[in-house]
Structures are given as structure tokens and as C-alpha cells.
N, C-alpha and C positions, 0 to 999 in steps of 0.2 A: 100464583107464582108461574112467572115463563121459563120455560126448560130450553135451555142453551142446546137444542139437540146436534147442531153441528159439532160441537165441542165432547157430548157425551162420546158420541161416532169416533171423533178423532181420540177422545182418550181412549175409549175402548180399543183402536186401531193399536195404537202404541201399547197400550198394556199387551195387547197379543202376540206384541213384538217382542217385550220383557220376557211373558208365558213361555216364548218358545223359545227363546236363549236360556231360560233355567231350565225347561224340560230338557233340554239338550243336555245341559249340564250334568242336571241328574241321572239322566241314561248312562252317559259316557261315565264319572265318576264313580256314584251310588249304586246304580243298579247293575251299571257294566255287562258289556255282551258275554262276558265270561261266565255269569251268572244264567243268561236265557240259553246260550250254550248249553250248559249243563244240568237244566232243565227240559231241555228241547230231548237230551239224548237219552235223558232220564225217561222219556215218554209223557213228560207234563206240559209240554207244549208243540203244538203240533212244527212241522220245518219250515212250514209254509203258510202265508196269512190266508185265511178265506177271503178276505177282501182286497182286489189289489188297491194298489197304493196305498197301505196305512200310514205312512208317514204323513203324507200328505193330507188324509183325512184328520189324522192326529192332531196335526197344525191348524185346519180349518176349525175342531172343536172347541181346538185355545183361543181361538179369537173369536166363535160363537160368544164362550164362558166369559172371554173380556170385555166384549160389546157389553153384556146383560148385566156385569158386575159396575160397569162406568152408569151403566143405568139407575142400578141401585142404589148409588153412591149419591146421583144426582137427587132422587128422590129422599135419601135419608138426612141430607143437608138442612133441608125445611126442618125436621126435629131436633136434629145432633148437631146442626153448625156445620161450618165450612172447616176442612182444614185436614190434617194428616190423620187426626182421631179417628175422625171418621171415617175415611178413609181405610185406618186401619180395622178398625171393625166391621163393618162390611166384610171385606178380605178376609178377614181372621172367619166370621160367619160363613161368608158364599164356601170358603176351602174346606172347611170343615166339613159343610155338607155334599161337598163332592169329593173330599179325600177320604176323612174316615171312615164311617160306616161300613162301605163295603168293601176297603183293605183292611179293615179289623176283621170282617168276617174271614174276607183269605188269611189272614193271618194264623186264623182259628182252625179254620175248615181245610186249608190245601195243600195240599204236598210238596209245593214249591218251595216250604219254609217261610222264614216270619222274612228276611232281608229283601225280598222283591216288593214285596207289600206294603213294606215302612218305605222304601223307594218310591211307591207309585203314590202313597199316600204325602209326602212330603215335596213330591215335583206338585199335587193337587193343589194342597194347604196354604205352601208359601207361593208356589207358584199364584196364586189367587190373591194372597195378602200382598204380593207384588203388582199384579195387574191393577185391585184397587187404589196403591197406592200413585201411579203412575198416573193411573183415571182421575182420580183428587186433585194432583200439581197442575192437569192437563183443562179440567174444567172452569170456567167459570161463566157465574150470570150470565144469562142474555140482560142488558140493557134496556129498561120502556122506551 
């Protein structure tokens, strides 16, 4: 099987682009700066990032995440078929393993409360089940 790699590239590029429109979404909405406010003054998070620019790094790891997931997508096709299923599974997989686990743990463990954590786990999740699906509509075959 030949891998359309230009195509995985471009859908990853756009999925990164979905990623960062929901992240967005969810900060401002869900998790809301009212919340790290008031965590921040609580003493649970520091005023100031150790790294500058996180934003910006923020956004590059979403479209690290959506490159690698258009990857997966393309490689799971050969088993699962073409199409949004797969798509969706992948996504629903890749977010899983980068949202839950260890916002369950904060969940568990932190003092910030359970409402940051289901925020950062839910921008992960769908954010991912988005970027694969974006990755999906976006791919197709390379041609012999």
C-alpha cells in the first residue's frame, strides 16, 4: 500500500487547525479564565508560565498531536476501511490516551478541583476525535 503522505501532512495541518479552534473554545467557555484566576490566587498555580510563550507552544503540540493522528488514520485504513468510522476511532483512541489518564489523575489528586481537569481532558478527547475526523475527509489514496 502507498501512503498519500502529502495528503496525511495536509490533513494533519487542518485537523490542527480544528484542534486549536476547540481548544480555544474550551478555554474560553469551559474552563474559563475565571477558573485559573482563582486557582492562581488560591496558590495552585503559579502567575506566571515557566515557559515563555505557552500559547504558542500550546498550538504547536496540537498540530504535532494532528499530524501523528492523520498518520494513524492513514495506516488504520489498510484494516478498518476508509471512511468517518475510522476516523472516528482512531480520534476517540489517540484522545483518550492523551486526555484521560492523567486528568483523572488531577481530578483525583489536585486541588484545583475536578472542573479544570474535565476541561483539559474534554479540549484532549474531542479535540482529537476532531482532528481525526477532519484527517479522514482530508485523505485519500495516493494513486499507482
Amino acid at each position: 500500500m502507498r501512503f498519500n503522505r502529502g495528503r496525511i501532512w495536509l490533513g494533519g495541518l487542518a485537523g490542527g487547525v480544528v484542534w486549536t479552534l476547540w481548544s480555544f473554545i474550551i478555554g474560553k467557555f469551559v474552563i474559563t479564565d475565571a477558573r485559573y484566576i482563582g486557582a492562581q490566587n488560591a496558590g495552585h498555580f503559579l502567575k506566571t508560565p515557566r515557559y515563555p510563550f505557552f500559547a504558542l507552544w500550546w498550538i504547536l503540540m496540537l498540530f504535532v498531536l494532528a499530524i501523528a493522528i492523520a498518520h494513524l488514520y492513514a495506516w488504520a485504513r489498510a484494516g478498518l476501511g476508509p471512511g468517518p468510522g475510522t476516523a472516528l476511532k482512531v480520534g476517540f483512541l489517540a484522545g483518550f490516551f492523551a486526555g484521560f489518564p492523567g486528568n483523572f489523575a488531577q481530578a483525583e489528586w489536585s486541588a484545583v478541583g475536578r472542573a479544570l481537569p474535565l476541561g483539559w481532558m474534554i479540549d484532549m478527547w474531542l479535540g482529537a476525535i476532531l482532528a481525526a475526523l477532519v484527517a479522514g475527509f482530508v485523505y485519500k489514496e495516493k494513486l499507482s
